[in-house]
GUDO-908347 format. One record per residue (C-alpha): residue number from 1; residue in three letters; y, z, x. Coordinates in nm, 3 decimals, always signed. Layout:
# GUDO-908347
<NUM "ALA" <Y Z X>>
...
//
This chain:
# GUDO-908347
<1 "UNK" <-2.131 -0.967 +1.312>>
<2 "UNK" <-1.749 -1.153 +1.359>>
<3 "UNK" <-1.956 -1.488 +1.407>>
<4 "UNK" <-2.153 -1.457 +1.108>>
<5 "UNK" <-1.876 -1.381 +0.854>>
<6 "UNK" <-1.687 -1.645 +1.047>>
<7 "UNK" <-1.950 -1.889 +0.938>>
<8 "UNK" <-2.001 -1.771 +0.586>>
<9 "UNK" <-1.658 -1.802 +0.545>>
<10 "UNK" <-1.685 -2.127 +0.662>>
<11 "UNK" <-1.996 -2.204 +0.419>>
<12 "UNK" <-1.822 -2.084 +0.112>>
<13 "UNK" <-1.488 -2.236 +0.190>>
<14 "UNK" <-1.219 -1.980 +0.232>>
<15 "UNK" <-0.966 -2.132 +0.390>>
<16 "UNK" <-0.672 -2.028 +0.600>>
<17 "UNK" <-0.415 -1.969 +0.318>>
<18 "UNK" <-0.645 -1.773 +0.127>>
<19 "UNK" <-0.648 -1.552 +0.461>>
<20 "UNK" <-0.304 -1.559 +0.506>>
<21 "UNK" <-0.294 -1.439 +0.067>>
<22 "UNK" <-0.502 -1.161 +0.149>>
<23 "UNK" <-0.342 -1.031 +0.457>>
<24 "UNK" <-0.014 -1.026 +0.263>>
<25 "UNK" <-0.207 -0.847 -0.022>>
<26 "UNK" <-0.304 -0.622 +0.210>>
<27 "UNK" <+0.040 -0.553 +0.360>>
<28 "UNK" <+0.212 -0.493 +0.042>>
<29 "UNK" <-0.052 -0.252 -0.157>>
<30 "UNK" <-0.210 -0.070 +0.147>>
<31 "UNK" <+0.140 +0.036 +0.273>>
<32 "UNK" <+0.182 +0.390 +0.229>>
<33 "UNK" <+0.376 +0.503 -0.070>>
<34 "UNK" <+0.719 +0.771 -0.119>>
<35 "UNK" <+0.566 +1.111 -0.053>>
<36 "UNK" <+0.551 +1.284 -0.382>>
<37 "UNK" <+0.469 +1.597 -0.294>>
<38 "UNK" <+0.837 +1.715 -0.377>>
<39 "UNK" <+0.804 +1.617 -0.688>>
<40 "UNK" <+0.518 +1.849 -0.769>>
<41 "UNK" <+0.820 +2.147 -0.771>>
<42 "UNK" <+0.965 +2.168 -1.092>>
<43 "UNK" <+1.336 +1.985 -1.127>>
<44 "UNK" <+1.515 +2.316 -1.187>>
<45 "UNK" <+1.375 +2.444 -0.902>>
<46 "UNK" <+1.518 +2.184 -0.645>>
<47 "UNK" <+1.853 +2.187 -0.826>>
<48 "UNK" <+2.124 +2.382 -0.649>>
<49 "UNK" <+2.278 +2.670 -0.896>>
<50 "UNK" <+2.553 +2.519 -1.087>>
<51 "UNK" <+2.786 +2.833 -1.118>>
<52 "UNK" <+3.094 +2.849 -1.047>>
<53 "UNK" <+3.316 +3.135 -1.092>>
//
């Protein structure tokens, strides 16, 4: 299956930069993102108390 996507890539002209375009697409956008699952508790609720007496 390697070989014949080899070849059609070949055939259709998709050259080694375009590769190396893609693999860097890849790298940026399918790295995993800040966990935002804190953020799904309201703000006042992480805040520490703020009184002071």
């Amino acid at each position: 299956m390697e070989r014949l996507q080899k070849w059609f890539e070949i055939l259709a002209g998709i050259s080694h930069e375009e590769h190396a375009r893609l693999a860097r697409a890849h790298a940026i956008f399918n790295s995993a993102g800040p966990n935002l699952a804190l953020l799904e508790i309201p703000a006042c609720w992480r805040r520490r108390a703020m009184c002071r007496r």
